[in-house]
C-alpha positions as CSV (number, residue, x, y, z in Angstrom):
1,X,56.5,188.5,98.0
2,X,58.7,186.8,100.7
3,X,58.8,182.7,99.7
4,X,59.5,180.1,102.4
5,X,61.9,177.3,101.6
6,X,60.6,174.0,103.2
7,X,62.8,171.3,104.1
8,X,62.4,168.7,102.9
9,X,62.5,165.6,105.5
10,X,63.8,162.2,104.4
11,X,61.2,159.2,105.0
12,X,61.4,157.8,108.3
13,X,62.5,154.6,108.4
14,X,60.3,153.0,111.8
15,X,62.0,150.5,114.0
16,X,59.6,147.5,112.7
17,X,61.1,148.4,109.5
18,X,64.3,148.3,110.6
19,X,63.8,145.2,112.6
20,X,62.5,143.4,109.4
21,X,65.2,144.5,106.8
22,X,68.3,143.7,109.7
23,X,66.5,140.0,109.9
24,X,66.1,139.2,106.2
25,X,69.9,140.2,106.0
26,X,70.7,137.7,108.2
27,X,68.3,135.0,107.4
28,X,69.7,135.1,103.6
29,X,73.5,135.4,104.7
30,X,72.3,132.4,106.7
31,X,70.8,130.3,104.1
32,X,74.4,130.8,102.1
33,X,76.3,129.9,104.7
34,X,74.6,126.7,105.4
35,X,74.5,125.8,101.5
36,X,78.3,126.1,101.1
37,X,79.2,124.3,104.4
38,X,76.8,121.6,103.9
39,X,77.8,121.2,100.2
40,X,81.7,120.2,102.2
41,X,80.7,118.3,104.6
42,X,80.3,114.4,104.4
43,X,80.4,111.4,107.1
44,X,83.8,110.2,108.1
45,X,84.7,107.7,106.0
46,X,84.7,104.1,108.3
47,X,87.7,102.3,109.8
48,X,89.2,99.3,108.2
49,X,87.5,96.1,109.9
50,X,89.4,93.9,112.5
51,X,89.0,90.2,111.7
52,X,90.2,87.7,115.0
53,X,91.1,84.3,114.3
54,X,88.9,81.1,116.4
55,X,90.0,78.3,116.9
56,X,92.6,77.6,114.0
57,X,94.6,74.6,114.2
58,X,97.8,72.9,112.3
59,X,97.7,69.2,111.0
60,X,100.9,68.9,113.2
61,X,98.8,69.8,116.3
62,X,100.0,73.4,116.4
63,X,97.8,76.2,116.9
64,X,97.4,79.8,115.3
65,X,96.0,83.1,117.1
66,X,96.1,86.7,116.5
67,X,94.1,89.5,114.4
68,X,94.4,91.7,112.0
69,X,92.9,95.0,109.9
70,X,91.8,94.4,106.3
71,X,90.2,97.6,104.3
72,X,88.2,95.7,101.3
73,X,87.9,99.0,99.2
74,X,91.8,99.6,99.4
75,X,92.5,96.0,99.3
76,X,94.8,97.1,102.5
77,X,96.0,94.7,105.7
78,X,97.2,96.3,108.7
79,X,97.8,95.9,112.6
80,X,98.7,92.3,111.5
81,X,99.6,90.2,114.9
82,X,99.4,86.2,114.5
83,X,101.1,84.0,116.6
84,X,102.1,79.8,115.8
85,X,102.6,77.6,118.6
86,X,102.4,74.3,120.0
87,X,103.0,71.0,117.4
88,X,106.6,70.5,116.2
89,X,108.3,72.7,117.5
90,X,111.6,71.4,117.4
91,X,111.0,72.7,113.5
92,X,108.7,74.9,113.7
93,X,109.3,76.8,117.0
94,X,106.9,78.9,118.4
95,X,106.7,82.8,116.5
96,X,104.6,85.8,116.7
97,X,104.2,87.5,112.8
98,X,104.1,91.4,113.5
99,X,104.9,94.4,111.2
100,X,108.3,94.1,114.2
101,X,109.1,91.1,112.9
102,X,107.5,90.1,109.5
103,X,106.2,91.6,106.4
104,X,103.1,91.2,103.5
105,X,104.1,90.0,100.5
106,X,101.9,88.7,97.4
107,X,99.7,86.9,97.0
108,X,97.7,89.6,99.0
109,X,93.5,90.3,98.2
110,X,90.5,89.8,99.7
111,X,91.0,85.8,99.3
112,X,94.1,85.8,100.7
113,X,96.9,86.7,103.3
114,X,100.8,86.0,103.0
115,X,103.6,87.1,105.2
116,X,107.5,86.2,105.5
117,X,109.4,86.9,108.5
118,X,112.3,89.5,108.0
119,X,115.2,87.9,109.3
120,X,116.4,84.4,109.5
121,X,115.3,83.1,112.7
122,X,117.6,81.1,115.3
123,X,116.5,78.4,116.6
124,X,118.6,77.5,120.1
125,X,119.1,73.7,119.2
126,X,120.6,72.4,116.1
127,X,118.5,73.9,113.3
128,X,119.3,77.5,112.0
129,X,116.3,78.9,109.7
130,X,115.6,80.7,106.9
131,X,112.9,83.0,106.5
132,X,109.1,81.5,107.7
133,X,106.3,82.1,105.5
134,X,102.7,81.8,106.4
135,X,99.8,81.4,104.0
136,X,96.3,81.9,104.4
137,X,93.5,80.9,101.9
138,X,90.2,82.3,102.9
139,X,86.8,80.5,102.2
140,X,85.4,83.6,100.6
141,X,86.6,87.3,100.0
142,X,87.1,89.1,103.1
143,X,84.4,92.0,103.1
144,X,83.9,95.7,105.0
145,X,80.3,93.4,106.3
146,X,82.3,91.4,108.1
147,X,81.4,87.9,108.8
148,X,83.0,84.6,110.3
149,X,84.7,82.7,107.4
150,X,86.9,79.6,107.3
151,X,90.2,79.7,106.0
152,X,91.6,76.8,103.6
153,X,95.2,75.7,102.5
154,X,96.5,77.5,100.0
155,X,96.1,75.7,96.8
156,X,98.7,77.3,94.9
157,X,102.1,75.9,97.1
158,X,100.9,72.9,97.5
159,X,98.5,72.7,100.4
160,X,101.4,74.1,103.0
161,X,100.1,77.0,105.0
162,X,103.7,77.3,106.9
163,X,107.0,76.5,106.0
164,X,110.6,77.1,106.2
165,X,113.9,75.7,104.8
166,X,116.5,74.3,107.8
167,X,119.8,74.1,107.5
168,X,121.2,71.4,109.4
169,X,124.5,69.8,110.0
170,X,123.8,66.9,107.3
171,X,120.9,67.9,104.8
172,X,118.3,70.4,104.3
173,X,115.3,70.0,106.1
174,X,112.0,71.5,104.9
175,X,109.2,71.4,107.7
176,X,105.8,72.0,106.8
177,X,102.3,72.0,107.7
178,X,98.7,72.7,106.7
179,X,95.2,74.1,108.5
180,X,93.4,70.9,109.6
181,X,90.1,73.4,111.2
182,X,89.6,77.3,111.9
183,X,87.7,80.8,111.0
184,X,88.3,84.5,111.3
185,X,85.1,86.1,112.2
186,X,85.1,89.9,111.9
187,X,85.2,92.6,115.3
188,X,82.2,95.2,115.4
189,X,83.5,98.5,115.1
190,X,81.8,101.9,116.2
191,X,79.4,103.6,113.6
192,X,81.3,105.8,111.7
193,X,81.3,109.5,113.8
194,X,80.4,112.4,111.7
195,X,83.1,114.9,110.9
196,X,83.2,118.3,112.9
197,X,82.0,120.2,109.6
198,X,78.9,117.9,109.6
199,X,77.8,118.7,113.1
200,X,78.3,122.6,113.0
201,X,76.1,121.7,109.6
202,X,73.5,120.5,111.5
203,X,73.9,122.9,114.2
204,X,73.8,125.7,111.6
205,X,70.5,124.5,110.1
206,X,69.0,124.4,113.3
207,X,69.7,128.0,113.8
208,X,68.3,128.8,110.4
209,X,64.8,127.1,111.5
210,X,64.7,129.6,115.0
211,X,66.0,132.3,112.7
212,X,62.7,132.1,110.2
213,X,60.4,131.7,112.8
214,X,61.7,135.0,114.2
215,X,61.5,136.5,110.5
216,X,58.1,135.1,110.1
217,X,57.3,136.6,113.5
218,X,58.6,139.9,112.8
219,X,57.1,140.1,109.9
220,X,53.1,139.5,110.6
């Protein structure tokens, strides 16, 4: 008796089948993607705040002006630029405090703000000077909320916010002064602009919402 040998045919995968197992795949490689890059990604962290000074005078007459950047969580001043003018200033000549020409030194925190020029300063009449120091007391602590708050003398030295030590032809000379009115109020900066990572996040989750409707569609 002759015997046939059938062959025997592997199931047939349809294209609907196909369709479906090729967009599960990627919906699930999808999901894990978005998971891990979401898990890294955060908001950049914001700016340190810029504070202006308003109307800040000296008891001599004198007048103060500038700004400066002050980071409360890092207790950290930068982009300090301050300039004195005006009153006596046959001892107390006219200066500009910049990281160019000055430097921070303690006391430094959210209550208050010292700097000390680097150099001896020349005056062009008879008076050569040490090294001027400015002091700044403020009213409260300086927060990343901002606000306008007044500044004080500083308690500690005696109630002088600037001074220096003259040498002059006879004696030394040490001119002074103190804050008779003034406030820093606070700059509004930008909201805070996500990071790159964040936005391909967001970007990546909105492709995973098209991606299971199409899986959701495919499969009915």
């Amino acid at each position: 008796m002759l015997k046939f040998h059938t062959e025997q045919k592997l199931p047939s995968t349809s294209p609907r089948r196909f369709k479906k197992a090729l967009l599960f795949t990627a919906f699930t490689f999808s999901t894990g993607a978005i998971v891990a890059l979401l898990s890294s990604s955060n908001p950049a962290s914001a700016a340190p705040l810029s504070w202006v000074f308003q109307d800040v005078t000296f008891d001599d007459d004198g007048i103060l002006f500038g700004s400066f950047d002050y980071d409360a969580e890092a207790n950290l001043y930068s982009n300090f630029s301050i300039t004195v003018t005006g009153g006596n200033t046959t001892l107390l000549p006219s200066f500009s405090y910049s990281p160019a020409t000055s430097f921070l030194r303690a006391p430094l925190d959210a209550t208050n703000l010292s700097i000390t020029s680097n150099d001896s300063i020349v005056d062009t009449g008879l008076f050569i000077t040490n090294r001027r120091n400015l002091f700044i007391e403020f009213e409260q602590p300086l927060t990343n909320a901002g606000g306008s708050i007044g500044i004080l003398n500083p308690a500690g030295i005696g109630g002088d916010a600037e001074f220096n030590a003259l040498r002059a032809s006879v004696s030394p000379v040490f001119p002074r002064r103190g804050f008779a009115s003034g406030t820093v109020v606070s700059v509004p900066v930008p909201e805070s602009v996500p990071e790159p990572s964040f936005i391909l996040g967001l970007i990546a989750l909105s492709s995973l919402g098209l991606g299971s409707t199409a899986f959701r569609k495919a499969k009915g």
